[in-house]
N, C-alpha and C positions, 0 to 999 in steps of 0.2 A: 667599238663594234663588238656585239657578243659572236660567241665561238660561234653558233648556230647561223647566223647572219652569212657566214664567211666560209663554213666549210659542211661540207655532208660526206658523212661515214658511208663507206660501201663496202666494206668488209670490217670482219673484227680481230683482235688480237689482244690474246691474256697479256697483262702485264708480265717483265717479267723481275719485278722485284716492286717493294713495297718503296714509296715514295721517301725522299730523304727528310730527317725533320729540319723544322725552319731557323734553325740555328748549329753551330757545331757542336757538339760533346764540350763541357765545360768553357763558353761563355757564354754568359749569361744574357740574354735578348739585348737585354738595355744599351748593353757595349757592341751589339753586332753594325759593324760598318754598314752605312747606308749609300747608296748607290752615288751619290755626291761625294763622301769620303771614298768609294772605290774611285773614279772619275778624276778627282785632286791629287790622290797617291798618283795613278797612270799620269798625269798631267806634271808633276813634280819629277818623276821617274826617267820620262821623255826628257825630260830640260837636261839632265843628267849626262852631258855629253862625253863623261869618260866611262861611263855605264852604257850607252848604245855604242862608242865604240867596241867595245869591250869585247860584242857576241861576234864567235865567228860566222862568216858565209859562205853559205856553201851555194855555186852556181846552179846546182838539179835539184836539191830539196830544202825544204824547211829547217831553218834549226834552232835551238830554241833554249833558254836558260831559266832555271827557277828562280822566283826572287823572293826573298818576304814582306810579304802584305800586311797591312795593317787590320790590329784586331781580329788575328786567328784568320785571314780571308786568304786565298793559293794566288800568286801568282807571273805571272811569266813576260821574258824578252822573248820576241818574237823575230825572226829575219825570214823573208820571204823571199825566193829568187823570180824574177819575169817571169811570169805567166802561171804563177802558184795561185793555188786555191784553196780554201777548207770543204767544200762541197756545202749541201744545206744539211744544219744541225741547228738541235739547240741545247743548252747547259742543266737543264730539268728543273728542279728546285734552285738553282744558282739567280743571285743577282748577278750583274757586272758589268764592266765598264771596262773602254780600250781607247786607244789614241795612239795615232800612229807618230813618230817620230821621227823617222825620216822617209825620203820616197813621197809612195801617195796608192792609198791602199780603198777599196771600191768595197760598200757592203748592201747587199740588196739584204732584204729583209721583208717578211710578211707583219702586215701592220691588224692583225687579229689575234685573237685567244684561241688557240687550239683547243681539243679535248688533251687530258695528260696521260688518259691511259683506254684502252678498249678498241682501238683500232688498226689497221693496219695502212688502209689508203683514205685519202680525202679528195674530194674535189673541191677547192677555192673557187672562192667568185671572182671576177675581173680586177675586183677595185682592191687586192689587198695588198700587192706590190709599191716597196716603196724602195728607192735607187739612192746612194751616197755617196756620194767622191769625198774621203777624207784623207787629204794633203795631211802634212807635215806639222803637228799644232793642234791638228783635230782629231776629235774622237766623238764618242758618245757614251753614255750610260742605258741600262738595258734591266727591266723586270728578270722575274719567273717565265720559264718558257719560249721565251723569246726563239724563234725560227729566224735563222740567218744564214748570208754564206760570206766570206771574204774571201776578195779577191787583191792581186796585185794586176794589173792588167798592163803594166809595162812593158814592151819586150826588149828591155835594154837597162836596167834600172832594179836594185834591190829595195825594197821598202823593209824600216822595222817599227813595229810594234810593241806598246806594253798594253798587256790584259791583267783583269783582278778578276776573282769571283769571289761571294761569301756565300752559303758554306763553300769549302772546297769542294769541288765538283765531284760532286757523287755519280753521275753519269754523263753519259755524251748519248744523244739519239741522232745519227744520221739517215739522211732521207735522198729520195732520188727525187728529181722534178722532171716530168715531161708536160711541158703545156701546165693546164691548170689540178693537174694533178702530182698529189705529192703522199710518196709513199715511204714508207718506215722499212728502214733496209737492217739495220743494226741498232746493237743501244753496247756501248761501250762502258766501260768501267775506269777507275784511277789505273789497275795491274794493266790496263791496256796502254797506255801513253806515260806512264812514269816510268 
């Protein structure tokens, strides 16, 4: 579904930095991890059960450990406590891939191409929500741009997670949803979550 089908711009907004390139600083395209190899690391990682015990949990927030990814790609254990969220974002230029491994973690997600730069609010049309329940074993892999939110929706129950991205995530843009609209609240940077 193209971006135009799925959303209409109603205001505008400068970018506010130029787009990441499509691979990192010194490696070379050929060897950049492809969203299968992110998807089998996260999936290898999970199985890894002296590594998901490993992260601590905290019962009120998120917490979360670095790991190293393969072929120059960032990324992280994740532990979620009942009733945590990531809000809607997405990773900008980043591929990636996640999987939950223990618990059972919820990711809605819009199934269109956004614009990447020039606005500030959109209005979606009906059909671009799409809902996941990923238990313990499952995950998924994920483009460019990719708009999502995760959820633990337990209230009694810690879920943990491995995520990849390649490049390492040059930004994070968070948004707000009310209804069929979805507006660009912030665009984060690495100095902001590392």
């Amino acid at each position: 579904m193209s971006a135009s089908s799925a959303v209409s711009a109603s205001a505008s907004l400068s970018p506010p930095a130029a787009s990441a390139p499509d691979i990192s600083p010194g490696v070379p395209a050929a060897s950049a991890p492809t969203e299968a190899e992110l998807l089998e690391f996260v999936r290898r990682s999970a199985a890894d059960a002296e590594l998901i015990a490993s992260l601590p949990l905290d019962p009120e927030g998120r917490t979360w450990v670095r790991l190293s990814g393969p072929k120059g790609s960032e990324a992280w254990l994740i532990g979620w406590p009942p009733g945590s969220g990531t809000g809607w974002h997405d990773h900008a230029d980043s591929i990636g891939a996640f999987l939950t491994a223990a618990g059972e973690l919820t990711e809605n997600s819009l199934a269109a191409r956004l614009p990447t730069d020039g606005w500030k609010t959109l209005e979606l049309t009906d059909d671009v929500d799409r809902r996941r329940r990923l238990p313990a074993g499952r995950g998924r892999a994920f483009g460019r741009h990719h708009v999502h939110e995760v959820l633990n929706e337990s209230t009694d129950r810690h879920a943990i997670s491995v995520h990849a991205y390649y490049p390492p995530l040059p930004q994070i843009r968070r948004y707000s949803r009310a209804g069929q609209t979805l507006r660009l609240e912030q665009v984060e940077r690495p100095e902001d979550w590392q």
